[in-house]
N, C-alpha and C positions, 0 to 999 in steps of 0.2 A: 709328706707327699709333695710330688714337685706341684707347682701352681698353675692353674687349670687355665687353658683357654674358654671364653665362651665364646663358638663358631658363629652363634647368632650377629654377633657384634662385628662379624671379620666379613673383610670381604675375600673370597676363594674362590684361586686356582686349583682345580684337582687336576694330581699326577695319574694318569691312566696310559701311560705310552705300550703301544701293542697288545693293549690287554683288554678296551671300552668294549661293552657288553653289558645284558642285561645280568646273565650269569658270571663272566670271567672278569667283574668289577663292580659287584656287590656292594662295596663301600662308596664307589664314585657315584652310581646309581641311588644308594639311600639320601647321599647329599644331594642333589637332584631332583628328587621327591620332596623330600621335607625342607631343604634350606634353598628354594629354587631363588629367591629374592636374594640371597646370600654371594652366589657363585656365578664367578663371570665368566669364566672360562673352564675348557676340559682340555686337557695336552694329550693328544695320541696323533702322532704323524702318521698315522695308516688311514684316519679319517678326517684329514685335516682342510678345510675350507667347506665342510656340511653343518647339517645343527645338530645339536644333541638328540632332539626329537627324534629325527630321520634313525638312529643309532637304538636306541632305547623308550622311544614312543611319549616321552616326557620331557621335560625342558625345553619349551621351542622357545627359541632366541638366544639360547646359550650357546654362542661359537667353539668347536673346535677345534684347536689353534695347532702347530706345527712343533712349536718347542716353547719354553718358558719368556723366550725374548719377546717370543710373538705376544703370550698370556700376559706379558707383563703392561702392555699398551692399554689395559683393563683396568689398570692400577692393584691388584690384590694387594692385601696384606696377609695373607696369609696359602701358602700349600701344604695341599691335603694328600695324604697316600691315597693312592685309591682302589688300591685291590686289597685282598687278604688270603693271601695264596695258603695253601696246607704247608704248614711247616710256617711260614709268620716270618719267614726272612726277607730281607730288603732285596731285590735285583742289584746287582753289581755297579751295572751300569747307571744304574739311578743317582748313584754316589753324587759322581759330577755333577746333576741336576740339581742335589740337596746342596751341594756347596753356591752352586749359582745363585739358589735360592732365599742362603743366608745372607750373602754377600750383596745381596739385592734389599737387604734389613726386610724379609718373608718368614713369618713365623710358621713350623712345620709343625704337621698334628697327621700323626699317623696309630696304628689300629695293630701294627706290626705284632710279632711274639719278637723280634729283632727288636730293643727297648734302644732310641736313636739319643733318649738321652742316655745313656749308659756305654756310647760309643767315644771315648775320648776325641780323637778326632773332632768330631762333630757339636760336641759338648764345648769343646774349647774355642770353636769358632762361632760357636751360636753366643759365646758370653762375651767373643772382642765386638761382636754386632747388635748388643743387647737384644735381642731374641729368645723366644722360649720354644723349646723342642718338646711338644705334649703329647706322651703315648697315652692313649687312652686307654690302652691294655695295662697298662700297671698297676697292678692291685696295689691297696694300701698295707701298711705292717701291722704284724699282730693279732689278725682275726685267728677267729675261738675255732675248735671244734665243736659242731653245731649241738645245742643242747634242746632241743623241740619247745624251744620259745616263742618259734613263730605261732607256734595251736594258742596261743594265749590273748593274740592281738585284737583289736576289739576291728578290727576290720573284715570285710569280707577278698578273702585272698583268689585270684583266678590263673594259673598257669597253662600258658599257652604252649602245647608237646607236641611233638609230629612222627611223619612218619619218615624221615631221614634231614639232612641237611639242606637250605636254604633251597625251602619249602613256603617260607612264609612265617616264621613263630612269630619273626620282630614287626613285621610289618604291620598283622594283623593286631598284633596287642597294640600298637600306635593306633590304627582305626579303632578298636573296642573302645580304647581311652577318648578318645576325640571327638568321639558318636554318644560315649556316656556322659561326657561333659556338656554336649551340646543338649541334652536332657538333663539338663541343671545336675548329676551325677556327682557327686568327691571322688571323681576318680584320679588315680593315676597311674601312669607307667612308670614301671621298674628295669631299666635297664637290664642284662647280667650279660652283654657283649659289647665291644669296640664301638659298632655302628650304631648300637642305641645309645650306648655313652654320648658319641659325638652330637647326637640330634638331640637327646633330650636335656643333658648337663650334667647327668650326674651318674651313679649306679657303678656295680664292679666287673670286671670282666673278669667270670669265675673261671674261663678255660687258661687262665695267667696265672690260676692259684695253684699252691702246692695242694697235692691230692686231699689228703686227710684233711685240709680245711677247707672245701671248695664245697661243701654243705652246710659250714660257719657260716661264707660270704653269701650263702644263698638267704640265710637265717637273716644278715646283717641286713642286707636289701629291704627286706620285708619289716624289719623291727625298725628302721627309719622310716620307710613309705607310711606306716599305720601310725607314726607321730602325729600324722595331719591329714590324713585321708580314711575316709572308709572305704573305698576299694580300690583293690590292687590288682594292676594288670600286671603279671611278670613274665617277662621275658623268658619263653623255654629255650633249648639248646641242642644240638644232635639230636640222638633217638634211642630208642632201646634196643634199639635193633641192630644198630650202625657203628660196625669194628672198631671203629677207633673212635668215638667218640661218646659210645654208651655211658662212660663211667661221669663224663659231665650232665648227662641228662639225668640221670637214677641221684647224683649230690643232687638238683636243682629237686626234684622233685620230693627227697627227703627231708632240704634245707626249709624249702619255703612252705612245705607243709599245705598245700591248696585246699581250700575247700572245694571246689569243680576245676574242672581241668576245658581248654578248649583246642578242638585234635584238628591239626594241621595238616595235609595233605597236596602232591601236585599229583590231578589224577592221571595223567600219560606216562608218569614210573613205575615201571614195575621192578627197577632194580636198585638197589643203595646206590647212590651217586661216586662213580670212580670202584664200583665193587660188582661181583658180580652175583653176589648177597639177591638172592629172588625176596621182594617184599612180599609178609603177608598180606590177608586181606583186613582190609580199611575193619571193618566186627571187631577180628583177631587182634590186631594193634591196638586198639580203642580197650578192649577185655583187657591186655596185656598190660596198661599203665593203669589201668584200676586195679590188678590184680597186687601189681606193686605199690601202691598206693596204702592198700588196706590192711598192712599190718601194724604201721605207726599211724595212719589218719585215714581213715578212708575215704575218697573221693571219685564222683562220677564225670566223665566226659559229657557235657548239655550242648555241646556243639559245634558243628564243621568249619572250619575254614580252608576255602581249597584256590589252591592257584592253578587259576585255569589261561596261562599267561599265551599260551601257546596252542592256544585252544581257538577256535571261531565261536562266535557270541552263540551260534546253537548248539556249537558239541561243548560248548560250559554248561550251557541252562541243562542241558542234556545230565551231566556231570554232577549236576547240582541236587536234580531229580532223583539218578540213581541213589546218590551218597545217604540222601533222606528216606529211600524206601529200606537201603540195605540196612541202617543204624535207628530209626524211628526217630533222629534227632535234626534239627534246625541244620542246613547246612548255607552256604554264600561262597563267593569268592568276593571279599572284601574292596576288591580294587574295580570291580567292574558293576558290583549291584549291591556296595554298600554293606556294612556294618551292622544294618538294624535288627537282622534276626540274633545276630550274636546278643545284642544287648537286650534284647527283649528277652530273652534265657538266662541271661544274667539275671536281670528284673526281673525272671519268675522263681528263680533258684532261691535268691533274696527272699523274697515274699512267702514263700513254702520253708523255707528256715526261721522267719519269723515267727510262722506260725506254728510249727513247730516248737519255736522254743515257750510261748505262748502257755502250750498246752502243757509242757513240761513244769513250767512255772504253778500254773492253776492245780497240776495233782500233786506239786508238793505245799502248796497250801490248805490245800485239804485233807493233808495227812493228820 
């Protein structure tokens, strides 16, 4: 495996030219959120002399810069791809930017399915300026076809599913994890995408694997995470529902094997994103990954997470309400009222499985 950057340690320019948005730069916005202290600058000449804030409602005080000359008065040492378009290719035009950027001794860390070290080109001039070009979509060699090792882990495992794409899975498993640690919790997160790779350090990006072992790398996640933790947040992925991406959701949730699952939701869609796929209802979806669930492990959805980004704080609370009456289950939108009822479903899931296994223990002692 090529050798990893840690983002924590870099200081970053993210690439987002024509594309800064809270949706159409998904990747630029995660680094933003989580590595705000990290990243000096954003490059998109369409919004250049405002602040990030004003753009994506976070980051205030990180300038918008015009091109990389401008981002570079920042001093980075490193640029960041910042979108993750369908299909994973590079913009054409970005080319010349990435060469500027070597040539400026700028180490690039991108999310691409376009893998920039595997680009001769690029490869060759990232080694005459000793720089590392870090996809963080490149899976490692040699994972298994998954063999149901995960049911064995002495951890409690939680996968976070939804109701279509970049709805919320990664975000929310970062708050569960950050909210269960701040309640003294072993928790931790489990990557299985680009953008969690980037922020957390580690994990695989299972949509970069070949098919038949993309329930291995789900496997693999999970049998390292439970080395050292007792609970595991994992990173869900697409949906079940969702054309072209089902077959990574149905590995993830074969691989890792969940013991509860937590359903992600943004509620003003009613249709698969870029499809015109009508979604079911929020009940129907939640039954539908149980129903899949329950022939190799069974497991129940204990709670909502909804992105209500675009919502006004009363048609969320609103949002919030219904989602709880329609499913009898905890629901939040993690980013505006917090993480705690997720964790506290967690912590009663825990506790009701203890106890259960308790009782199990006591009638075979008394046999």
């Amino acid at each position: 495996m090529l050798k990893q950057l840690q983002p924590k340690s870099q200081r970053i320019a993210i690439l987002a030219e024509g594309s800064f948005g809270i949706l159409e730069s998904k990747t630029a916005t995660v680094l933003v959120r989580y590595l705000p202290e990290n990243v000096v600058a954003v490059i998109d000449s369409e919004n250049a002399g405002r602040d990030t804030s004003e753009i994506i409602e976070i980051g205030e005080g990180i300038p918008i810069v015009r091109d990389l000359a401008e981002a570079m008065q920042f001093d980075p040492t490193l640029l960041a791809i910042g979108i993750a378009p369908p299909g994973g290719e590079l913009p054409h035009a970005w080319r010349a930017i990435l060469h500027e950027a070597i040539h400026n001794r700028l180490h690039v860390m991108s999310g691409l399915h376009q893998f920039l070290s595997e680009d001769p080109e690029l490869a060759e001039l990232a080694a005459a300026h000793d720089v590392l070009l870090w996809d963080a979509r490149k899976p490692p060699a040699n994972l298994p076809v998954a063999t149901c090792k995960a049911d064995a882990v002495d951890a409690t495992v939680i996968l976070t599913v939804g109701s279509d794409c970049r709805v919320g899975k990664m975000l929310s498993g970062i708050e569960v994890t950050r909210t269960a640690r701040g309640r003294g919790l072993d928790a931790e997160f489990c990557p299985t995408g680009q953008n969690g790779i980037m922020v957390w350090g580690w994990g695989i990006a299972i949509d970069a694997v070949v098919s038949d072992f993309t329930a291995g790398a789900a496997e693999q996640i999970v049998l390292e995470g439970a080395q050292n933790h007792s609970l595991l947040i994992v990173e869900g992925q697409g949906s079940l529902v969702h054309p072209g991406y089902s077959g990574v959701t149905l590995s993830l949730l074969h691989g890792s094997l969940p013991d509860a699952m937590i359903f992600c939701h943004q509620p003003s869609r009613d249709t698969v994103a870029r499809y015109t796929v009508p979604l079911p209802s929020v009940p129907e979806m939640i039954a539908q990954y149980e129903a899949m669930a329950a022939p190799i492990k069974p497991a129940k959805v204990i709670g909502l997470a909804l992105n209500c980004f675009d919502l006004s704080d009363a048609e969320a609370h609103a949002a919030v309400h219904q989602a709880e009456a329609e499913t009898g289950l905890p629901a939040t939108d993690v980013v505006r009222f917090g993480a705690d009822k997720l964790v506290d479903a967690v912590q009663a899931f825990q506790k009701k499985n203890r106890n259960a296994n308790a009782v199990k223990l006591k009638e075979i002692q008394n046999l």
